[in-house]
C-alpha positions as CSV (number, residue, x, y, z in Angstrom):
1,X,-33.0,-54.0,-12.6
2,X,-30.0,-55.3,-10.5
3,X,-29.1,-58.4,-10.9
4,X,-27.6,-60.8,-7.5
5,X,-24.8,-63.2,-8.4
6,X,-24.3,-65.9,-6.1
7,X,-20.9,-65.0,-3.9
8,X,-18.9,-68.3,-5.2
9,X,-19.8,-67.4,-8.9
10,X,-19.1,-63.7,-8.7
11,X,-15.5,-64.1,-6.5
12,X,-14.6,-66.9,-9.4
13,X,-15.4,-64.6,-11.7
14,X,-13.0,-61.9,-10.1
15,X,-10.4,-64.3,-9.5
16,X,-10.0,-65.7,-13.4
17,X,-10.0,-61.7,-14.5
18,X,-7.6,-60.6,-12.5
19,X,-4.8,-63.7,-13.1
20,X,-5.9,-64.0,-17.0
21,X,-2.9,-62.7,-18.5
22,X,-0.6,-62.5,-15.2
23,X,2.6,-64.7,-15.1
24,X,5.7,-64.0,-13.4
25,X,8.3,-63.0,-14.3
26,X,12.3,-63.7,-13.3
27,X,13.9,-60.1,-11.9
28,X,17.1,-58.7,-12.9
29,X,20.2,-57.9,-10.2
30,X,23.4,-55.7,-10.5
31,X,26.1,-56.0,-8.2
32,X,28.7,-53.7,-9.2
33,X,30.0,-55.1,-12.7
34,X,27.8,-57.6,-12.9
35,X,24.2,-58.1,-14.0
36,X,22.3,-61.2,-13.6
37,X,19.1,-61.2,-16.0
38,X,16.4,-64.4,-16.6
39,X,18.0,-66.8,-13.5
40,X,15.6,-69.8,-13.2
41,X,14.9,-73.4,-12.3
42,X,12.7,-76.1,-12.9
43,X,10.0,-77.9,-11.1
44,X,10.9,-81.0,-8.8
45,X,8.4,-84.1,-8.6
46,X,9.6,-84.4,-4.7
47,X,12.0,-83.5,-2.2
48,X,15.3,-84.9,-2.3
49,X,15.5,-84.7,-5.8
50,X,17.8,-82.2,-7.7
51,X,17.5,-79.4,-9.2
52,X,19.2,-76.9,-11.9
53,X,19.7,-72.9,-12.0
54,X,19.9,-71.3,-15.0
55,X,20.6,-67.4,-16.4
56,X,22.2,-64.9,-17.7
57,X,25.2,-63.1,-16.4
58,X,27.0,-60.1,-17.8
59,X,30.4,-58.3,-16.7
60,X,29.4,-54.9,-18.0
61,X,33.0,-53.5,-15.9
62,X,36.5,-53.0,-17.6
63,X,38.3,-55.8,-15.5
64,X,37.8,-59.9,-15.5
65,X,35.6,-61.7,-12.9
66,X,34.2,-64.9,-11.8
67,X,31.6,-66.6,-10.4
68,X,33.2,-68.8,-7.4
69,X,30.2,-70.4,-5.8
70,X,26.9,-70.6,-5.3
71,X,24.5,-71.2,-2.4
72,X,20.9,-72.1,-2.2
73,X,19.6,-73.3,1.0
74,X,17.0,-75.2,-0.6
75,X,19.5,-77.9,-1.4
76,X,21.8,-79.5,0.7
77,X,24.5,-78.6,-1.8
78,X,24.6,-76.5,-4.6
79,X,27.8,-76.8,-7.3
80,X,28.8,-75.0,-10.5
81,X,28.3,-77.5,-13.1
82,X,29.0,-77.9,-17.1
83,X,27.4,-80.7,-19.6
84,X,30.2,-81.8,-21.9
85,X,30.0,-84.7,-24.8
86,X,32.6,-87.3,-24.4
87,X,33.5,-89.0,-27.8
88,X,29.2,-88.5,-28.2
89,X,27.9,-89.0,-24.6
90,X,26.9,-86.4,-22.6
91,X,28.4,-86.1,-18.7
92,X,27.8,-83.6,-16.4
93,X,31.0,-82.4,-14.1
94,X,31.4,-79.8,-11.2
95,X,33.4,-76.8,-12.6
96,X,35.7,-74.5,-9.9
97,X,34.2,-71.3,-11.4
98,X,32.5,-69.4,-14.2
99,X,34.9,-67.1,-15.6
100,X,33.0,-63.5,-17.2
101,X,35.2,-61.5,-19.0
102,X,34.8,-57.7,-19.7
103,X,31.4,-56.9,-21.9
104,X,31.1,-60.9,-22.0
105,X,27.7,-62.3,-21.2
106,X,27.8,-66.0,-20.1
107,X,24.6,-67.9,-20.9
108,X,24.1,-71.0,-17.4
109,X,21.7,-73.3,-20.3
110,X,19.9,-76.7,-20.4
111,X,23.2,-78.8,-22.0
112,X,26.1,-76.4,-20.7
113,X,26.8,-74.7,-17.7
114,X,24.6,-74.2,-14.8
115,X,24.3,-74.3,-11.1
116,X,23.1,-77.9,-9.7
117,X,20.8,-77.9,-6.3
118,X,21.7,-81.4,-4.8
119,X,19.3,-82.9,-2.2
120,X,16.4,-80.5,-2.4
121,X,14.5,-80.0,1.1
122,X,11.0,-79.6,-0.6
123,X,9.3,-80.0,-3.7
124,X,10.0,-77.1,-6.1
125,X,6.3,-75.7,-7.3
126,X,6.2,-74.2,-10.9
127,X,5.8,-70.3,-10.1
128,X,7.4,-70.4,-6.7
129,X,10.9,-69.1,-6.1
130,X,14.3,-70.4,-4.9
131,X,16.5,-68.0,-3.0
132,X,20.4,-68.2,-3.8
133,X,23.5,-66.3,-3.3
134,X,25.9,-66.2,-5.8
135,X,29.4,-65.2,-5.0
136,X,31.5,-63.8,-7.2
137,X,35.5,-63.3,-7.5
138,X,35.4,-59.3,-7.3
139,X,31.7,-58.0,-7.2
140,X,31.3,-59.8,-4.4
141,X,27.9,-61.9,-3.4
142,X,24.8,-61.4,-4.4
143,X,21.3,-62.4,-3.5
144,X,19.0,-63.7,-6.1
145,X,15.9,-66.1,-6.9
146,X,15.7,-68.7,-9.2
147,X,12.0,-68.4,-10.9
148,X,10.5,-71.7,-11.0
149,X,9.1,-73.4,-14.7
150,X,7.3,-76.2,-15.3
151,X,9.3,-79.4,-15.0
152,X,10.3,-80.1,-18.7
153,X,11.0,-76.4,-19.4
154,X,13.5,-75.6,-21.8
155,X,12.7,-72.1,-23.2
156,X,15.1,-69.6,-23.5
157,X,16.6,-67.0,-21.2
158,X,14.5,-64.3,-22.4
159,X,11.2,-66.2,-22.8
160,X,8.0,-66.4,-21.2
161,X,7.2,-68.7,-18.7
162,X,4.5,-70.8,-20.3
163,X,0.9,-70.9,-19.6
């Protein structure tokens, strides 16, 4: 006997089985020395707010580099930034650059360093993506996107965006 579902029933039905389980996922980039692994960001409530980049970088070469800059056009500035405590209160400064030295991984985390989006042109939607180039002193630039997480997100590099 064959059974007729109704069209919006059966195409919700399609929909939740092929997204149950799906998430996405931030994407790894090399530029010669340098490997960029788990770079992401965090939801905005509206434009004009600000917004933070975090990730991963490694210098997997034999000779020191740095990252000099960053730019995101989603922002109408974007700086290197580091948290400090100052006899116990946290302030936030613009940095020149992030030095990397040889087999050194340097960690851009919530409460330390990481790039800061000023003046954000649009809301920034959890799952969406923010395209940035980061330059650095010898491997040059590089293009990458920012994976955005939920607004209060605060897992680490390596984890899972959350359902």
């Amino acid at each position: 006997m064959l059974l007729r579902w109704p069209s919006a029933a059966l195409a919700a039905m399609l929909v939740a089985g092929l997204t149950t389980g799906m998430q996405a996922e931030a994407r790894d980039y090399v530029v010669n020395s340098v490997h960029i692994a788990s770079a992401w960001s965090r939801a905005t409530a509206a434009p004009g707010s600000s917004a933070v980049g975090y990730m991963s970088i490694s210098n997997e070469g034999s000779v020191p580099d740095r990252l000099v800059s960053a730019v995101c056009p989603v922002a109408t500035s974007t700086e290197l930034h580091a948290d400090t405590n100052v006899n116990g209160v946290m302030r936030m400064r613009p940095i020149t650059d992030i030095p990397i030295a040889p087999g050194q991984t340097v960690k851009l985390t919530p409460g330390g360093m990481h790039l800061m989006l000023m003046g954000t042109n649009k809301r920034l939607v959890r799952g969406s993506t923010i395209a940035c180039t980061l330059t650095f002193q010898n491997a040059g630039p590089v293009d990458i996107e920012l994976l955005v997480r939920s607004a209060g997100a605060t897992e680490t590099l390596m984890g899972p965006m959350e359902k």
